[in-house]
C-alpha positions in Angstrom: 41.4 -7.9 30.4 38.6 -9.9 30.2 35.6 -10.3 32.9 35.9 -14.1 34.2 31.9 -13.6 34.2 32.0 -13.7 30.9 34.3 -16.6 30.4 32.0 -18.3 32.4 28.4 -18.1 31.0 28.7 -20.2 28.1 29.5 -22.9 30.2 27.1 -22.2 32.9 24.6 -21.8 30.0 25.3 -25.5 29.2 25.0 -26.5 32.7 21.6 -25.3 33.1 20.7 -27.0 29.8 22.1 -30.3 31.2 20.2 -29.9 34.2 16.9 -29.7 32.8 17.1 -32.5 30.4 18.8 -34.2 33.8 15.0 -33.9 35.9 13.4 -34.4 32.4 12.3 -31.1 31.1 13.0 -30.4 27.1 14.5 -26.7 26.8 11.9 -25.1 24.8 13.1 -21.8 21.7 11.4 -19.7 21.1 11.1 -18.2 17.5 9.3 -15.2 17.6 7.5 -14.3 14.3 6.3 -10.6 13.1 2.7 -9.6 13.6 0.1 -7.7 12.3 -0.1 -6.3 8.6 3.4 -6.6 6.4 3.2 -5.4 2.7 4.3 -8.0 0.6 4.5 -6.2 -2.8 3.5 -3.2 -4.9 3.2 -2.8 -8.3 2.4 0.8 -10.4 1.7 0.7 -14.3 0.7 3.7 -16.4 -1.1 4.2 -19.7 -0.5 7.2 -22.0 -3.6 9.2 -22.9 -6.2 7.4 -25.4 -7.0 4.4 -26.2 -4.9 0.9 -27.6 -4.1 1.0 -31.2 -7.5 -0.7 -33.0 -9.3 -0.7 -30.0 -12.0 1.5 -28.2 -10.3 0.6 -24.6 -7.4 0.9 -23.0 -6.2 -1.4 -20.7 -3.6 -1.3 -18.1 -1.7 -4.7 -16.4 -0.1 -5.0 -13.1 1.6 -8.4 -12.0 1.9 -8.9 -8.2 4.4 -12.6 -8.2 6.0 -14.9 -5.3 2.7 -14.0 -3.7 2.2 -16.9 -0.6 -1.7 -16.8 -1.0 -4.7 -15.4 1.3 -2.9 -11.6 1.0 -5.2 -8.8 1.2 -5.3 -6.8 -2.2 -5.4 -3.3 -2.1 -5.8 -1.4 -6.2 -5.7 2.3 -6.5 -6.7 4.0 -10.5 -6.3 7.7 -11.5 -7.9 8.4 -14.7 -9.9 11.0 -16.5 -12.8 9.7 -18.8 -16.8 9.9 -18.0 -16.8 6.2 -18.0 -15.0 4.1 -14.3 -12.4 1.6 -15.5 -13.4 -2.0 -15.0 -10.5 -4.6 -13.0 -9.8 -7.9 -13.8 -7.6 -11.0 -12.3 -8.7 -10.9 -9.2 -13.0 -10.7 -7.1 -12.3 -6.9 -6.8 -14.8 -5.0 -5.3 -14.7 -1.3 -4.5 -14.0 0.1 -1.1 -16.8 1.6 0.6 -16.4 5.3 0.6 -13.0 5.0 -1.1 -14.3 7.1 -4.3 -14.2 8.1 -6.5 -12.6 11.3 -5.4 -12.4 14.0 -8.1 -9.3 16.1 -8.0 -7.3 18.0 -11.0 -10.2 17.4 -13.4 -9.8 13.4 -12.6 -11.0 10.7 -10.9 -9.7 8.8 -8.1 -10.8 4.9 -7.4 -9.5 2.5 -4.7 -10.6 -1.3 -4.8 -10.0 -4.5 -2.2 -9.7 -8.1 -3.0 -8.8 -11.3 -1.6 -5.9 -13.1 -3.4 -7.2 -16.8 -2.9 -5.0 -19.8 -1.1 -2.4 -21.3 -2.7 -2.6 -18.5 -5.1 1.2 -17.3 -5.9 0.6 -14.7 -8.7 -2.3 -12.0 -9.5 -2.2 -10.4 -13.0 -4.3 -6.8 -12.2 -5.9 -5.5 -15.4 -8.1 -2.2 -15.6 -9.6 -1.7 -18.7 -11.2 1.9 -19.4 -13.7 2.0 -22.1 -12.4 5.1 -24.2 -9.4 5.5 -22.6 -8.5 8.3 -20.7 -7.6 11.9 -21.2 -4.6 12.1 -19.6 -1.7 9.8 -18.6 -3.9 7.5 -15.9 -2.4 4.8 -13.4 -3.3 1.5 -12.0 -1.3 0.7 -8.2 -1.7 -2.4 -6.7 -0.4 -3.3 -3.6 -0.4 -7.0 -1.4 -0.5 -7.0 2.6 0.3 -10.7 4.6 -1.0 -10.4 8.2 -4.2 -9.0 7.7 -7.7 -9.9 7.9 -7.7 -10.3 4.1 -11.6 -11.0 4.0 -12.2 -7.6 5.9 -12.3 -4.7 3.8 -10.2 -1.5 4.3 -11.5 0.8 6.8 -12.0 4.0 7.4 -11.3 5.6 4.1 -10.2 9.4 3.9 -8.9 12.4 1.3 -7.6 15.5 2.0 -8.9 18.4 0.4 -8.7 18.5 -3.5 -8.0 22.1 -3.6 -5.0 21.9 -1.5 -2.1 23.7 -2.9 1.3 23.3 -0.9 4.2 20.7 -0.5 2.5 18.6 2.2 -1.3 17.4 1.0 -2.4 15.7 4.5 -5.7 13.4 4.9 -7.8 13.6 7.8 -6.4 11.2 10.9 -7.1 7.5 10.6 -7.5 5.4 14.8 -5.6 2.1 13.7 -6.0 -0.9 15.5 -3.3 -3.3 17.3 -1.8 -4.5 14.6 -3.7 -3.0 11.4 -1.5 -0.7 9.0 -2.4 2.4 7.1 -2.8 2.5 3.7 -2.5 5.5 1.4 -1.6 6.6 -2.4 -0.5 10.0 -2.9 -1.1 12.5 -6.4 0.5 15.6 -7.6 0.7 18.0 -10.1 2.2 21.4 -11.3 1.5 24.2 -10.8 -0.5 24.7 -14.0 -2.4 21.7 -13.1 -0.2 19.3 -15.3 0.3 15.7 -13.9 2.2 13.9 -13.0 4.7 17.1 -14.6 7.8 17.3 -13.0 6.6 17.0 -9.5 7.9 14.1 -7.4 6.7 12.5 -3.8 8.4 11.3 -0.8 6.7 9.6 1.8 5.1 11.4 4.9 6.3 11.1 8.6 6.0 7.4 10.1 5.7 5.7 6.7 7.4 3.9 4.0 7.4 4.7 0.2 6.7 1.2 -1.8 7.6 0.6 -5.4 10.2 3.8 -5.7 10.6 3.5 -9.1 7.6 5.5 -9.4 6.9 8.8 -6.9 4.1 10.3 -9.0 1.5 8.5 -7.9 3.4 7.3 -4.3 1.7 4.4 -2.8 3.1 4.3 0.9 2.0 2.3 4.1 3.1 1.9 7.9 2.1 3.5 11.1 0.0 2.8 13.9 -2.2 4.4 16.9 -4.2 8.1 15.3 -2.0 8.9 12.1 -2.6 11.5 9.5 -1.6 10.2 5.9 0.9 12.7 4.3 3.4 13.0 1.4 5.7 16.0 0.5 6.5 17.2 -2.8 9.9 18.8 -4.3 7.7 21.7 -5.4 5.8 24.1 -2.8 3.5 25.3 -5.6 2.4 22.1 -6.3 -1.4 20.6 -6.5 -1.3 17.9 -4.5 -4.0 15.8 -2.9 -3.9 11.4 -0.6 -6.5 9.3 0.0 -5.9 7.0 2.9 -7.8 3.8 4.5 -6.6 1.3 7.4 -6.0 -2.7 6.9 -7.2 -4.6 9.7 -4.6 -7.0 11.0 -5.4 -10.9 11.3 -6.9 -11.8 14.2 
């Protein structure tokens, strides 16, 4: 049987809406929006060893598209070569203290840009002089909500001689309304990458692009948070650099 209170509230609903447009007041709704940082969209794209057929550089192309404009840009490369790749289609600029780390024998690089107003599409190119040694990857990643003309904050690693599933960085204190950042790297046993080891993302945050899990770009949290991933092999080398994104004032 039904509660006669509930047969009832629509209709006093509408009676207090009538009353207030009655003594001249407009009912006023409320939409209420997200805040703070959002990733938009992450794109990973590898190269194979050496360098483009007739060329002495090797160049790798992500496309970040439907982009809205004024997102933060966050690019992350792995490679192994003497020589730092060099990144195109955007005003990158490298994060302060965000590398390059050196882990397995390679280098890792994280940059930040600005994807301009108006701006709906951003073709990332790194181009490596030489080429690299080993399989190398560009990630790019776009983040609404934040204070895009701030760069990331805070930038940390964990240590590059880890061996174990869970590689952990060193804790990040995020804002109200800033998100952490973080890419992820592992390899076997024998030092091989990315091998047959895969990632999943660590407690409190979100895998992006899961098509690839070797490199694992993942984001989320909030408050002091240690960036983490775990592998499907204990033995594993594993290492994750981390940074914070500010959130729009």
């Amino acid at each position: 049987m039904l509660d006669p209170f509930l047969i009832l509230t629509p209709v006093l609903v509408l009676a207090i809406v009538a009353l207030l447009g009655f003594v001249g007041c407009s009912p006023t709704f409320v939409v209420l929006k997200a805040v703070g940082v959002q990733h938009v969209q992450t794109t990973i794209s590898s190269h194979a060893p050496g360098t483009d057929t007739g060329e002495g550089t090797a160049t790798i192309s992500a496309d970040l598209l439907g982009l809205q404009g004024g997102e933060l840009l966050i690019a992350t490369v792995q490679w192994q070569s003497p020589q730092a790749p060099i990144l195109t289609g955007a005003n990158w600029m490298q994060v302060t203290g965000g590398g390059p780390f050196l882990w397995n024998n390679m280098s890792i690089l994280s940059y930040w840009a600005t994807n301009p107003q108006a701006s709906t599409s951003v073709s990332a190119e790194a181009i490596l002089n030489g080429g690299s040694n080993v399989t190398w990857n560009l990630c790019v990643s776009a983040y609404s909500g934040a204070a895009s003309a701030t760069a990331p904050y805070s930038p940390e690693a964990s240590d590059p001689a880890y061996t174990g599933p869970t590689p952990t960085a060193p804790a990040i204190s995020l804002g109200p309304g800033d998100m952490l950042y973080a890419v992820g790297f592992a390899a076997d046993p024998d030092g091989t990458f990315p091998g047959s080891t895969s990632l999943t993302a660590g407690p409190s945050l979100t895998a992006e692009f899961p098509a690839v899990k070797n490199p694992l770009v993942e984001d989320g949290g909030s408050g002091i948070i240690s960036a983490q991933v775990t592998s499907n092999n204990p033995s594993a080398e594993g290492f994750i650099v981390a940074m914070g994104m500010k959130g729009a004032a």
